[in-house]
mmCIF file of the N, C-alpha and C atoms, coordinates in Angstrom:
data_MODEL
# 
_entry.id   MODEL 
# 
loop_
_atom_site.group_PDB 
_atom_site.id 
_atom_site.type_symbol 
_atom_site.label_atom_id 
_atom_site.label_alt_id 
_atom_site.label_comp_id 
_atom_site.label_asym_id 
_atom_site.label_entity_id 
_atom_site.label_seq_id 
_atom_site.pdbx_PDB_ins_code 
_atom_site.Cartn_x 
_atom_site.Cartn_y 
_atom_site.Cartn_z 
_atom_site.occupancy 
_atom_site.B_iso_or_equiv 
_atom_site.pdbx_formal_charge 
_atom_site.auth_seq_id 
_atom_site.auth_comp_id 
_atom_site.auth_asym_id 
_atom_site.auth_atom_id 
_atom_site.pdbx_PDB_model_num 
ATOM 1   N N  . UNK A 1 1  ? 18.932  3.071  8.702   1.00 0.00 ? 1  UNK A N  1 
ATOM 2   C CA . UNK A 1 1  ? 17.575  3.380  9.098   1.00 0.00 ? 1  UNK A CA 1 
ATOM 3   C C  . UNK A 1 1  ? 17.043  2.234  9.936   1.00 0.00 ? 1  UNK A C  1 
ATOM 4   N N  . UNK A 1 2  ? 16.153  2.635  11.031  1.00 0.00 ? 2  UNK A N  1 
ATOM 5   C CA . UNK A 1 2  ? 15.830  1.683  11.525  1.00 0.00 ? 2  UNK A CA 1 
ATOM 6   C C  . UNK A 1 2  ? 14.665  0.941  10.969  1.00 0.00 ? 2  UNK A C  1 
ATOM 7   N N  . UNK A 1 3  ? 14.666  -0.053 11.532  1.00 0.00 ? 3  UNK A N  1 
ATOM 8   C CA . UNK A 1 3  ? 13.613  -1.111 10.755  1.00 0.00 ? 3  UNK A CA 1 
ATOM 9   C C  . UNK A 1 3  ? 11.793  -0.479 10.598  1.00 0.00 ? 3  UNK A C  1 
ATOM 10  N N  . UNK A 1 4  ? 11.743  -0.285 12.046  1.00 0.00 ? 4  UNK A N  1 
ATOM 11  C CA . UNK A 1 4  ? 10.796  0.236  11.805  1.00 0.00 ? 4  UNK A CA 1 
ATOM 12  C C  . UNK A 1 4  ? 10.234  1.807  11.211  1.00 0.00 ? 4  UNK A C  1 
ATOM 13  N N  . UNK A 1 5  ? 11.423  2.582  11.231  1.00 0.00 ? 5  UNK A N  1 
ATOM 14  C CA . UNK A 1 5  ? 11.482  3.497  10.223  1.00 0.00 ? 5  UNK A CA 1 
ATOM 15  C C  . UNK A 1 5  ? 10.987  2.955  8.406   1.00 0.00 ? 5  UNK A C  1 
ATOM 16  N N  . UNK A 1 6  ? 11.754  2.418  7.976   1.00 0.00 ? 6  UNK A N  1 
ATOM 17  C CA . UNK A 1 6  ? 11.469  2.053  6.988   1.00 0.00 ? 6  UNK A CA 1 
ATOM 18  C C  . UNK A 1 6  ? 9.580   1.235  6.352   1.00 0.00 ? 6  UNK A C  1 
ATOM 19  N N  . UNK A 1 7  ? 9.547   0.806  7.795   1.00 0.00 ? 7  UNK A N  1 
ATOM 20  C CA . UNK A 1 7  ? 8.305   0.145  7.545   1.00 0.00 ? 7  UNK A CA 1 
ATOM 21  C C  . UNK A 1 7  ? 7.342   1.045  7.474   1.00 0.00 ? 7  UNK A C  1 
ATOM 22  N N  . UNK A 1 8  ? 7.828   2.454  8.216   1.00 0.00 ? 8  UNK A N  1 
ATOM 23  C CA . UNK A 1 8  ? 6.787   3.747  8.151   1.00 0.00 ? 8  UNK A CA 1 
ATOM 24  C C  . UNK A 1 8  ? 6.627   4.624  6.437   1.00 0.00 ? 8  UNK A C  1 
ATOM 25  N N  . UNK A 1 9  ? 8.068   4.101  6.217   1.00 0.00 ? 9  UNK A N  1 
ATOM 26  C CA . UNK A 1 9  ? 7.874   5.061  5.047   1.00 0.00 ? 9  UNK A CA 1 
ATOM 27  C C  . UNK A 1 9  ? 7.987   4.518  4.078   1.00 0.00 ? 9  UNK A C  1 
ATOM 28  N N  . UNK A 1 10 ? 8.231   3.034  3.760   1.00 0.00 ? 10 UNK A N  1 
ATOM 29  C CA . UNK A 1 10 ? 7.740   2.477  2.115   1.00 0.00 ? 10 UNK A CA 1 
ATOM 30  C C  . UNK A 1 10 ? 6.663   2.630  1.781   1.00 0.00 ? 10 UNK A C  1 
ATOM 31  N N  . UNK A 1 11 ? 5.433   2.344  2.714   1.00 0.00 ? 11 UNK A N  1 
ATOM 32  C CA . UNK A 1 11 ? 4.020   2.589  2.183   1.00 0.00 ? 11 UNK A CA 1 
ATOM 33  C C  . UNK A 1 11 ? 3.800   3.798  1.750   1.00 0.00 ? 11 UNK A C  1 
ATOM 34  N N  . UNK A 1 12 ? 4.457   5.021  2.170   1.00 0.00 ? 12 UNK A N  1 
ATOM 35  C CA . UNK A 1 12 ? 3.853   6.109  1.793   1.00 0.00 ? 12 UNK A CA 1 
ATOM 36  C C  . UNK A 1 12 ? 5.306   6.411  0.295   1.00 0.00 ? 12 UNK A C  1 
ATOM 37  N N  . UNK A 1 13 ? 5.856   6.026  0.269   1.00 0.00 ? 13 UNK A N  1 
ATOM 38  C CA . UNK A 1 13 ? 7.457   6.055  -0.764  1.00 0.00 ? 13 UNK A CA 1 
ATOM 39  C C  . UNK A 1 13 ? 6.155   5.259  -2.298  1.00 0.00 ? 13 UNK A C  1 
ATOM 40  N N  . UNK A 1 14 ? 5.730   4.415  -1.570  1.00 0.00 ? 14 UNK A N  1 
ATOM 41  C CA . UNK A 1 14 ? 5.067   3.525  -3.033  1.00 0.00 ? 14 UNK A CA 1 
ATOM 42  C C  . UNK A 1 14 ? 3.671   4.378  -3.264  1.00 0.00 ? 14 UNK A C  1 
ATOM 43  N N  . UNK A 1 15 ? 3.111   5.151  -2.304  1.00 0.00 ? 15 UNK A N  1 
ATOM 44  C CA . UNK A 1 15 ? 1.725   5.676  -2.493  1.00 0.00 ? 15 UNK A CA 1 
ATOM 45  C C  . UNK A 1 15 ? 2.100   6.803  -3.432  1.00 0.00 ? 15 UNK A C  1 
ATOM 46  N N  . UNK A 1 16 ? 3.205   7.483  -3.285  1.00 0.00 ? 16 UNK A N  1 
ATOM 47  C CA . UNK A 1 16 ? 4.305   8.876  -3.903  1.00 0.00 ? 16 UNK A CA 1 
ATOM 48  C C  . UNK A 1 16 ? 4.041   8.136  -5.220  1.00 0.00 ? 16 UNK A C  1 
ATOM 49  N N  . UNK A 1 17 ? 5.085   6.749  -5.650  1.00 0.00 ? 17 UNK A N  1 
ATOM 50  C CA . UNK A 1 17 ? 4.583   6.362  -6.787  1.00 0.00 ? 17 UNK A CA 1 
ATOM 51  C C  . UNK A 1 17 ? 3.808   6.323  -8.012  1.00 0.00 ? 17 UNK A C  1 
ATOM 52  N N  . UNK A 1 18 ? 2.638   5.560  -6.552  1.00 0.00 ? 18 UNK A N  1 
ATOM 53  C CA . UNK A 1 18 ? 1.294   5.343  -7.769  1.00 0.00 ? 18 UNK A CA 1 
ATOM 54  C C  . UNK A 1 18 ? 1.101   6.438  -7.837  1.00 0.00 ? 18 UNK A C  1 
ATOM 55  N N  . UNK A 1 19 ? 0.832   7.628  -7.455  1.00 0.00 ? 19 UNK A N  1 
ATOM 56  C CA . UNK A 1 19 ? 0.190   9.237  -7.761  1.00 0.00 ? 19 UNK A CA 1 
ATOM 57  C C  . UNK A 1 19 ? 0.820   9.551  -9.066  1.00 0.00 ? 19 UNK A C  1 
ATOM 58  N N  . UNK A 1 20 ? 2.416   9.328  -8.642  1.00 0.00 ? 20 UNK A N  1 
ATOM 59  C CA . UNK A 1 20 ? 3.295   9.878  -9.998  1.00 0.00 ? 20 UNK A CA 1 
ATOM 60  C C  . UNK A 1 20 ? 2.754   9.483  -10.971 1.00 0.00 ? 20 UNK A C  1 
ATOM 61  N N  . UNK A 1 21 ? 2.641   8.191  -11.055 1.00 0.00 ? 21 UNK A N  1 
ATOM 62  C CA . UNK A 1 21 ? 2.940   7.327  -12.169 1.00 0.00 ? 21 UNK A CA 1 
ATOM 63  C C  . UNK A 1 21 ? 0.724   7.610  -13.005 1.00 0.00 ? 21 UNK A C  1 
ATOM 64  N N  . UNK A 1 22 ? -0.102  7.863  -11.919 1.00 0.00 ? 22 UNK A N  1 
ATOM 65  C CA . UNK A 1 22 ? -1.475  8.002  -12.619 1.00 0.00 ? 22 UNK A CA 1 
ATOM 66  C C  . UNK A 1 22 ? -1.070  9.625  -12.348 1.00 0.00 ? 22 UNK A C  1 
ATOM 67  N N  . UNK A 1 23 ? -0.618  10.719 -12.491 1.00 0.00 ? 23 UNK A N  1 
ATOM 68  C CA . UNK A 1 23 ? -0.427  11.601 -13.065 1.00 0.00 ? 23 UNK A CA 1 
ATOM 69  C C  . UNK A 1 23 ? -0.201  12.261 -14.540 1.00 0.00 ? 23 UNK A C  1 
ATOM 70  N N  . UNK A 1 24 ? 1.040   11.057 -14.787 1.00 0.00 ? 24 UNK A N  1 
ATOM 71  C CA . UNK A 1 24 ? 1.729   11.226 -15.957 1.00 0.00 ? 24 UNK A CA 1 
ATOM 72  C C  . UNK A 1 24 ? 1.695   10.685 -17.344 1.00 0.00 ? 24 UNK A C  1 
ATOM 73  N N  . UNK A 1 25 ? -0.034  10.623 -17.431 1.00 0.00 ? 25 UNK A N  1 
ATOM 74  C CA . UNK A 1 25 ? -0.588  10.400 -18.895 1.00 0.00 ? 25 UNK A CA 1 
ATOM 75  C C  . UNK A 1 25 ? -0.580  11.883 -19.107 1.00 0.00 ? 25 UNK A C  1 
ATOM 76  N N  . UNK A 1 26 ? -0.425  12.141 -20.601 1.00 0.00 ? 26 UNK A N  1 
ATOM 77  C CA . UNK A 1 26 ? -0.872  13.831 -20.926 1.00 0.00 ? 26 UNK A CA 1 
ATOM 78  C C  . UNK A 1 26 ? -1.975  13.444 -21.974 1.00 0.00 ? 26 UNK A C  1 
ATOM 79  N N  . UNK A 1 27 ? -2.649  12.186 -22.184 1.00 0.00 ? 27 UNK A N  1 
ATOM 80  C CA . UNK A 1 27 ? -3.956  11.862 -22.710 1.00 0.00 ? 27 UNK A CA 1 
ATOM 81  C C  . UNK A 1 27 ? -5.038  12.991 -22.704 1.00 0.00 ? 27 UNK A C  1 
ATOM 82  N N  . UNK A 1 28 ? -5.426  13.250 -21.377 1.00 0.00 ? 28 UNK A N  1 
ATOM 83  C CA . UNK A 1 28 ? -6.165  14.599 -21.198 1.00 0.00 ? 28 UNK A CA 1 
ATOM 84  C C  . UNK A 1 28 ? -6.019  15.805 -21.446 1.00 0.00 ? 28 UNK A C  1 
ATOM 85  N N  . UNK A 1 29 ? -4.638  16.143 -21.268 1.00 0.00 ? 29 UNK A N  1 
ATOM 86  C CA . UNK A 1 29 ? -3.886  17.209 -21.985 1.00 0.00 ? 29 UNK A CA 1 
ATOM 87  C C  . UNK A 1 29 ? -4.042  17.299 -23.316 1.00 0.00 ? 29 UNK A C  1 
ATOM 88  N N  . UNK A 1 30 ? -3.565  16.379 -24.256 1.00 0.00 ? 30 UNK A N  1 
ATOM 89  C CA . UNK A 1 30 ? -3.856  16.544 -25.777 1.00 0.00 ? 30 UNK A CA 1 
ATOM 90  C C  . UNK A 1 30 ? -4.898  16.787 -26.129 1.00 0.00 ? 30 UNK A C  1 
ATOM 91  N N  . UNK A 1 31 ? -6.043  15.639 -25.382 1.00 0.00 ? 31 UNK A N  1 
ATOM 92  C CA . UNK A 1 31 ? -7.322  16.778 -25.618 1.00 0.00 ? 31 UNK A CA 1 
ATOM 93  C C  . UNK A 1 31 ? -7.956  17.646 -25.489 1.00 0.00 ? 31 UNK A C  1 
ATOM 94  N N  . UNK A 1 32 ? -7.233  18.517 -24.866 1.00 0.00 ? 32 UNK A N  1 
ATOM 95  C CA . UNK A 1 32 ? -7.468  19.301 -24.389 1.00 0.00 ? 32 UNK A CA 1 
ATOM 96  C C  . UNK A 1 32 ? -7.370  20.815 -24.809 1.00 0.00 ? 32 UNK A C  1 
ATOM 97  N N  . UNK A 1 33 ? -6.007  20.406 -25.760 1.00 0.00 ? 33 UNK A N  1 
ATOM 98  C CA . UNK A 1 33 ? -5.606  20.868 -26.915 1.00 0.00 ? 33 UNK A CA 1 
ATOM 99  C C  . UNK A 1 33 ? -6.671  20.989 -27.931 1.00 0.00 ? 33 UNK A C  1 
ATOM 100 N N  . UNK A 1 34 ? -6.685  19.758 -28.353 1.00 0.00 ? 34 UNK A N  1 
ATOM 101 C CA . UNK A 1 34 ? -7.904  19.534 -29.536 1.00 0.00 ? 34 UNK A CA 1 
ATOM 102 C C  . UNK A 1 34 ? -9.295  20.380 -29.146 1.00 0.00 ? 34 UNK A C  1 
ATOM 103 N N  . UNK A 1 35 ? -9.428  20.439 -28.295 1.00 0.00 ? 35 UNK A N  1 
ATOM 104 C CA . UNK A 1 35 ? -10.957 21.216 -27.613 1.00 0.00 ? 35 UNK A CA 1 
ATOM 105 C C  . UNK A 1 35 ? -10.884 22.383 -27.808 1.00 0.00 ? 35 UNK A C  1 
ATOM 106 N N  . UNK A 1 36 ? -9.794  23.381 -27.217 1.00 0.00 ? 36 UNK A N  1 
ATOM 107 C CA . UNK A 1 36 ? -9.734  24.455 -27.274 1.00 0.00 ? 36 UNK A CA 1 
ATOM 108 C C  . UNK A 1 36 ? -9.857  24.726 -28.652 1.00 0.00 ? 36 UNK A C  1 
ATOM 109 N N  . UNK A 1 37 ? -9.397  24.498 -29.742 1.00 0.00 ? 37 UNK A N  1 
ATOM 110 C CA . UNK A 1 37 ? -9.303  24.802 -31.060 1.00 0.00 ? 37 UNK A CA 1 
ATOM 111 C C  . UNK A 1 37 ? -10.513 24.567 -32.060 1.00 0.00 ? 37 UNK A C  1 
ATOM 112 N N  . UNK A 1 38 ? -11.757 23.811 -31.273 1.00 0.00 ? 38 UNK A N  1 
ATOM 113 C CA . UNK A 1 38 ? -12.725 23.928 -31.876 1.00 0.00 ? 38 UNK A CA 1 
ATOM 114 C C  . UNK A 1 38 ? -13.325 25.411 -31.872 1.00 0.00 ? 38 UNK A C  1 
ATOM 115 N N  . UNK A 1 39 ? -14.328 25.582 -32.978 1.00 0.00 ? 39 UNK A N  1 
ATOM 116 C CA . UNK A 1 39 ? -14.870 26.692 -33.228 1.00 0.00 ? 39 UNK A CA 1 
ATOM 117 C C  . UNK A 1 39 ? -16.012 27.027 -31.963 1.00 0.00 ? 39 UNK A C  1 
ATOM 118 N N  . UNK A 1 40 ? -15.991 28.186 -31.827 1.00 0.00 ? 40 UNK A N  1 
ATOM 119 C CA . UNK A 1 40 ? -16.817 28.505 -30.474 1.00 0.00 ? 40 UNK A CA 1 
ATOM 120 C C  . UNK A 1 40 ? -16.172 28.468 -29.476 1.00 0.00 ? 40 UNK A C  1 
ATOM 121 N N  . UNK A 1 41 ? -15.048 27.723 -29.163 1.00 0.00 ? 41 UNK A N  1 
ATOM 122 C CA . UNK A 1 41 ? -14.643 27.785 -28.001 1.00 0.00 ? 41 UNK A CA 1 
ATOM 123 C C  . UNK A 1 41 ? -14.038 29.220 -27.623 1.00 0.00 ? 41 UNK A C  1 
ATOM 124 N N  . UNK A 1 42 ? -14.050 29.910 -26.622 1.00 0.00 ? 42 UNK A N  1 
ATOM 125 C CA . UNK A 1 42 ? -14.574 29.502 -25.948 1.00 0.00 ? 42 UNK A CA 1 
ATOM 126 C C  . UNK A 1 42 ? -14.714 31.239 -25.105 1.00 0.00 ? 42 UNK A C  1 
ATOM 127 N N  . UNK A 1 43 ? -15.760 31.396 -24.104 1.00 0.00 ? 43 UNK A N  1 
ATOM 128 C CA . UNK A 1 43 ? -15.850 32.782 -23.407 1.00 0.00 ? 43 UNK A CA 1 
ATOM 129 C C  . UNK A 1 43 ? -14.808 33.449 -23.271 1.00 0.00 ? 43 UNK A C  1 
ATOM 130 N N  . UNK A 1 44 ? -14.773 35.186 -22.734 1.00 0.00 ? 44 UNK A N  1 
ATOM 131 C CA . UNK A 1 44 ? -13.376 35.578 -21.744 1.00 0.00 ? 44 UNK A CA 1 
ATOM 132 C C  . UNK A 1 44 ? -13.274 34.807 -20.654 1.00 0.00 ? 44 UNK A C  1 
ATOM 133 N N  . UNK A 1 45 ? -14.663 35.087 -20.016 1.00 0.00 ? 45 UNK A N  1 
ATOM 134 C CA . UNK A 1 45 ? -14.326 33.992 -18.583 1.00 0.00 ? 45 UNK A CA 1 
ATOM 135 C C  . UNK A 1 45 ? -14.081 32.517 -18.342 1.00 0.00 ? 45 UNK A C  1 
ATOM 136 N N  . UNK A 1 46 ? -14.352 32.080 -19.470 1.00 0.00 ? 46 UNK A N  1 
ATOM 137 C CA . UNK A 1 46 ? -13.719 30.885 -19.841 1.00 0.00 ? 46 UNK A CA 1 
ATOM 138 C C  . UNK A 1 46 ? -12.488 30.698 -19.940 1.00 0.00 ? 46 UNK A C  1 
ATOM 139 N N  . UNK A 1 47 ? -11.929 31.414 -20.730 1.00 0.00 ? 47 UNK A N  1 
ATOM 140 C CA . UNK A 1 47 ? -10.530 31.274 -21.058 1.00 0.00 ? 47 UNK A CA 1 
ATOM 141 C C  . UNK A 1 47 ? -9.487  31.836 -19.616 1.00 0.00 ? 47 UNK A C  1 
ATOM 142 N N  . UNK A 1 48 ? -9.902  32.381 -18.931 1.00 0.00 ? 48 UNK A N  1 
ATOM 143 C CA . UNK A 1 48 ? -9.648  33.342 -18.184 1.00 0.00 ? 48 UNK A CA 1 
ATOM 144 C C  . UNK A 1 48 ? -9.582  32.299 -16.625 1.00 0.00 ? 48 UNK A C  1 
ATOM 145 N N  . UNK A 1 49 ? -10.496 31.456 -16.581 1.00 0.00 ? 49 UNK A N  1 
ATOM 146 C CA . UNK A 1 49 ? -11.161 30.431 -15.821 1.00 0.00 ? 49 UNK A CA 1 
ATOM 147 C C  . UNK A 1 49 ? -9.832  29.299 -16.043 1.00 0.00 ? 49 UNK A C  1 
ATOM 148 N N  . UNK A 1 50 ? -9.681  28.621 -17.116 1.00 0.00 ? 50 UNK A N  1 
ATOM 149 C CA . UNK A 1 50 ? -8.933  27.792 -18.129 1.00 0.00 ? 50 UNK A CA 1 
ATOM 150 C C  . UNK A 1 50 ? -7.368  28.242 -17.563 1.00 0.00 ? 50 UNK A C  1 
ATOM 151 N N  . UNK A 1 51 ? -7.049  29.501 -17.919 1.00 0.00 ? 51 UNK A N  1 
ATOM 152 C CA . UNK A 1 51 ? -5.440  29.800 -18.050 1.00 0.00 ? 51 UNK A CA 1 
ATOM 153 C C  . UNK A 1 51 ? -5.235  29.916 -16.191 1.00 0.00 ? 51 UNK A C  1 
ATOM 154 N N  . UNK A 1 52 ? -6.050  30.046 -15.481 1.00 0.00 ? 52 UNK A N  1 
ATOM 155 C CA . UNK A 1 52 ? -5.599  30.269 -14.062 1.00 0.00 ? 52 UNK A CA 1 
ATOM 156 C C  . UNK A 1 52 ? -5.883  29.105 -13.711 1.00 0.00 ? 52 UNK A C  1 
ATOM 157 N N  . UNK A 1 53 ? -6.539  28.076 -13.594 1.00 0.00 ? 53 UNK A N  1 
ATOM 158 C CA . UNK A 1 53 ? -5.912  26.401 -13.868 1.00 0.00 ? 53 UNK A CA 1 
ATOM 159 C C  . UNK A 1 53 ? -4.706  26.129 -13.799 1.00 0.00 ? 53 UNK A C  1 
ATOM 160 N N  . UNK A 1 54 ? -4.055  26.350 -15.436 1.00 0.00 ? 54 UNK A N  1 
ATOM 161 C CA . UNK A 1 54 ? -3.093  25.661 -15.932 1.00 0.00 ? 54 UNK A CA 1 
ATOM 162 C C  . UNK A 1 54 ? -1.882  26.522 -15.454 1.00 0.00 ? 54 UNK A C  1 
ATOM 163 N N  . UNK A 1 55 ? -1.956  27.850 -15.696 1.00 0.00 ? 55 UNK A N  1 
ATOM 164 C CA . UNK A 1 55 ? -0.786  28.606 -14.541 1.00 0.00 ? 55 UNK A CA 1 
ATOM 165 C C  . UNK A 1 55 ? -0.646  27.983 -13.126 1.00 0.00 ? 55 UNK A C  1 
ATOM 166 N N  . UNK A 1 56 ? -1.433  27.415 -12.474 1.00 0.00 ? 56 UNK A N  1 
ATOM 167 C CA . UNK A 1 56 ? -1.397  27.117 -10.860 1.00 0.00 ? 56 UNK A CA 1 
ATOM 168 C C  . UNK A 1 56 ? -1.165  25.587 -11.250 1.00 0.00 ? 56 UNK A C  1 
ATOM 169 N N  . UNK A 1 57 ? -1.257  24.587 -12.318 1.00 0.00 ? 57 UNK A N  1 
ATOM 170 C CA . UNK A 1 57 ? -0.713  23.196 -11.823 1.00 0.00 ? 57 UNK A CA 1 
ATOM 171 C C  . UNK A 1 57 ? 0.491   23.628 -12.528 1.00 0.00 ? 57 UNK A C  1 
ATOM 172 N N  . UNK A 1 58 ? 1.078   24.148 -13.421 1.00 0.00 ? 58 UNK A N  1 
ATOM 173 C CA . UNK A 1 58 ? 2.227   24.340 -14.096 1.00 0.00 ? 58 UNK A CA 1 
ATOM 174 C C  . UNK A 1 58 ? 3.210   24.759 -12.531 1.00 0.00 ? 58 UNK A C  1 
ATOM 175 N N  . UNK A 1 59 ? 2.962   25.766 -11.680 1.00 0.00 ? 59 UNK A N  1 
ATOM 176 C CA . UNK A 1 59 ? 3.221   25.609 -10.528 1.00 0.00 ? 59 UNK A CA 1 
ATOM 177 C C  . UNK A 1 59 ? 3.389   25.217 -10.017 1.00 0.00 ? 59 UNK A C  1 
ATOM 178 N N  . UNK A 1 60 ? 2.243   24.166 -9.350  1.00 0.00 ? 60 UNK A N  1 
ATOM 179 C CA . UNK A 1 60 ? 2.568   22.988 -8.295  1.00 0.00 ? 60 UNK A CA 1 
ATOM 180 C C  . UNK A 1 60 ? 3.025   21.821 -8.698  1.00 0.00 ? 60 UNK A C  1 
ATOM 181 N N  . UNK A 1 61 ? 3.441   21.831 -9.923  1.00 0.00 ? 61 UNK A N  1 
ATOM 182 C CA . UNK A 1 61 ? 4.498   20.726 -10.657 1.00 0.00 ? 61 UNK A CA 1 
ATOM 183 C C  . UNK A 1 61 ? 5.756   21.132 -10.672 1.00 0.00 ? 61 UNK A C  1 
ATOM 184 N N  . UNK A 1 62 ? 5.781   22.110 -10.937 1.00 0.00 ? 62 UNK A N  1 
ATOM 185 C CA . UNK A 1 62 ? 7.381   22.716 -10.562 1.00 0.00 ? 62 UNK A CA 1 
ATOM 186 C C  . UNK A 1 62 ? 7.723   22.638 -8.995  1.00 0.00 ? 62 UNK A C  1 
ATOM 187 N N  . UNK A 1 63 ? 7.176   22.974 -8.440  1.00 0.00 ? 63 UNK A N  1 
ATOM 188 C CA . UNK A 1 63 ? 6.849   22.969 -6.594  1.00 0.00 ? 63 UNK A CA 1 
ATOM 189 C C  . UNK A 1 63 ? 7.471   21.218 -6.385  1.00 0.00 ? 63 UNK A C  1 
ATOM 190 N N  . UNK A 1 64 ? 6.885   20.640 -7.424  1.00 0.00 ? 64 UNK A N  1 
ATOM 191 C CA . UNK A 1 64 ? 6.658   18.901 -6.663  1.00 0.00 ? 64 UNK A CA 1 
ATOM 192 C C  . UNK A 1 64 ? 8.072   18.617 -7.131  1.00 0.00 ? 64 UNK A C  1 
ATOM 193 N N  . UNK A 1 65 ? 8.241   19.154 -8.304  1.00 0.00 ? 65 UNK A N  1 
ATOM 194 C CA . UNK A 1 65 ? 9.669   18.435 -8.520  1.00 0.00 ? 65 UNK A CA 1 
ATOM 195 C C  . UNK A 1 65 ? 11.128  18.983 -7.852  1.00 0.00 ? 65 UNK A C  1 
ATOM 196 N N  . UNK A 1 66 ? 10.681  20.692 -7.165  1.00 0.00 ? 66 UNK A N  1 
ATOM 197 C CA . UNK A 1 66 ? 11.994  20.916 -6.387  1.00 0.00 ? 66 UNK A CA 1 
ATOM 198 C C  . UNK A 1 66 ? 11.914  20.211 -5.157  1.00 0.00 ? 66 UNK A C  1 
ATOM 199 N N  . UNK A 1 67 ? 10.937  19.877 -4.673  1.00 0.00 ? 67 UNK A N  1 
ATOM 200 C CA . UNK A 1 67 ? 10.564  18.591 -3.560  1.00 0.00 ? 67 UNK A CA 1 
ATOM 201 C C  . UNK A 1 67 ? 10.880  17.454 -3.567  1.00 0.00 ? 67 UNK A C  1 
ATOM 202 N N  . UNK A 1 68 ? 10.960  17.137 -4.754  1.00 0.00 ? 68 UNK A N  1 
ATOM 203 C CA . UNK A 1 68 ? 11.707  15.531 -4.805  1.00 0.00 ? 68 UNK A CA 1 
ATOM 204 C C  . UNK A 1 68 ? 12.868  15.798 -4.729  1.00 0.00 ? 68 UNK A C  1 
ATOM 205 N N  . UNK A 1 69 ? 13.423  16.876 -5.778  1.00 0.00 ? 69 UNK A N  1 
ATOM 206 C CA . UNK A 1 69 ? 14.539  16.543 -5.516  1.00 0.00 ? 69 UNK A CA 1 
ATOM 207 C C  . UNK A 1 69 ? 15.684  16.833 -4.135  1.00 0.00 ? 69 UNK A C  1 
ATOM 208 N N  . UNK A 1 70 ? 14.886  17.640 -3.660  1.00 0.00 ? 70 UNK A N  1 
ATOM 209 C CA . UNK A 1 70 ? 15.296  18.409 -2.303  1.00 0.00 ? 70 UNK A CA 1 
ATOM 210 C C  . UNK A 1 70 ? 14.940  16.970 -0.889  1.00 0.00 ? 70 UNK A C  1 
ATOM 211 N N  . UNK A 1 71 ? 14.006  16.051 -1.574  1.00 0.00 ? 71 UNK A N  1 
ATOM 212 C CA . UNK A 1 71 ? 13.760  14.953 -0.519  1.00 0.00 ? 71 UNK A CA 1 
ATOM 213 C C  . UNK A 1 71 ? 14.689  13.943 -0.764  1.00 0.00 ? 71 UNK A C  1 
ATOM 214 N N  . UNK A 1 72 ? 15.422  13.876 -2.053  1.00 0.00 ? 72 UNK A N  1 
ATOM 215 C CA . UNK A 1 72 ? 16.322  12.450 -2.508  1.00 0.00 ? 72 UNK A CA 1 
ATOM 216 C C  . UNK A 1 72 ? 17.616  13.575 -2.149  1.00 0.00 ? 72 UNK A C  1 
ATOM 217 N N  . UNK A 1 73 ? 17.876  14.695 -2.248  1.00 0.00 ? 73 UNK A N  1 
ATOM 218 C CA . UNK A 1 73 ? 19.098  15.113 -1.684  1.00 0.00 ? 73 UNK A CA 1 
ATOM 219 C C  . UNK A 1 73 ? 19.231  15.205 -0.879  1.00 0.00 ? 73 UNK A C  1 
ATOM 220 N N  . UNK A 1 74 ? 18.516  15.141 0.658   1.00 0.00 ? 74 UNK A N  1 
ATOM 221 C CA . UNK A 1 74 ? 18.528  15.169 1.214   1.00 0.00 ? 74 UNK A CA 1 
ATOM 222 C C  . UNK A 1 74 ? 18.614  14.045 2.058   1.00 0.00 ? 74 UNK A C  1 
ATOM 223 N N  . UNK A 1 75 ? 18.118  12.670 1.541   1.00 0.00 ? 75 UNK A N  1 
ATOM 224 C CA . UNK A 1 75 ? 18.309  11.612 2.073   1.00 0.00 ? 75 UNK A CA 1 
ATOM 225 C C  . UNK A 1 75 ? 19.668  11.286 1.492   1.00 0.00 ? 75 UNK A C  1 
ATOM 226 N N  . UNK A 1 76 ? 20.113  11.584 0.658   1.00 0.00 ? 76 UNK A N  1 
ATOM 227 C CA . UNK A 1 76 ? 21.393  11.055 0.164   1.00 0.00 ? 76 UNK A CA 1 
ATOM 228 C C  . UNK A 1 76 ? 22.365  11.147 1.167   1.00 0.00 ? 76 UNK A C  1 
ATOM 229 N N  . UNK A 1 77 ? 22.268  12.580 1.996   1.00 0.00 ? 77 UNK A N  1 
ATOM 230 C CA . UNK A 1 77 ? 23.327  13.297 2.545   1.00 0.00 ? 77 UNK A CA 1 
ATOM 231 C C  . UNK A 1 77 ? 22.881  12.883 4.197   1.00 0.00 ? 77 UNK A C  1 
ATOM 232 N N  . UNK A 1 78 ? 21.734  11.883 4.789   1.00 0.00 ? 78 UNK A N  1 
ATOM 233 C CA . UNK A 1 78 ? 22.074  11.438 6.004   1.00 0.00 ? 78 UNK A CA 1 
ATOM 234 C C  . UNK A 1 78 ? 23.019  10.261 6.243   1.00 0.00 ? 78 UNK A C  1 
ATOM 235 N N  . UNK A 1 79 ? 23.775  10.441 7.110   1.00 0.00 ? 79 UNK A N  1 
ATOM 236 C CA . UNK A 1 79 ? 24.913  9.282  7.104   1.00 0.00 ? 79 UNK A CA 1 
ATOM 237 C C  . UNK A 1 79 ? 24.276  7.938  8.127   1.00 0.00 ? 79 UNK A C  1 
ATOM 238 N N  . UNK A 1 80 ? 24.764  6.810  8.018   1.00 0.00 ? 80 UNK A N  1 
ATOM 239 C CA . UNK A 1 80 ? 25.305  5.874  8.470   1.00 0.00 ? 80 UNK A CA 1 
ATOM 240 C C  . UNK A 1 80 ? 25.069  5.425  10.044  1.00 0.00 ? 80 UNK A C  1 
ATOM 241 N N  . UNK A 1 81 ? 24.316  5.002  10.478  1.00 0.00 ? 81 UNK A N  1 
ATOM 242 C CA . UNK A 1 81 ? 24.892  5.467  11.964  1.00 0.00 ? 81 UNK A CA 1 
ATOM 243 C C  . UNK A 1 81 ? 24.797  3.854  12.425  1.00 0.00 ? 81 UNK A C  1 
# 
């Protein structure tokens, strides 16, 4: 890779990072858990509101990870020059 290639894409390789890495508490998640299970919780349109959320990031997490891996296989397989 050329030099200045690389200089283009560590910053954004480490920005990929930090996202990952402040993604992947499930802190909010557990409580989230705990919430739902209080009493009263919660409307149809609430719940309804709630599950089309979590269906669409359950999605675009699956999405992100055939992307990585389709971006590290893919760099694996440029050669040498």
């Amino acid at each position: 890779m050329k030099r200045s290639h690389s200089k283009q894409l560590t910053p954004l390789i480490n920005q990929l990072i930090r996202n990952i890495r402040s993604t992947s508490s499930t802190f909010d998640l557990r409580e989230l858990l705990r919430i739902i299970h209080r009493p009263g919780w919660t409307s149809i349109a609430e719940v309804a509101f709630v599950k089309g959320i979590l269906t669409a990031t359950n999605a675009h997490l699956q999405v992100i990870t055939t992307l990585r891996g389709a971006l590290l296989a893919g760099s694996r397989r440029v050669e040498r020059s």
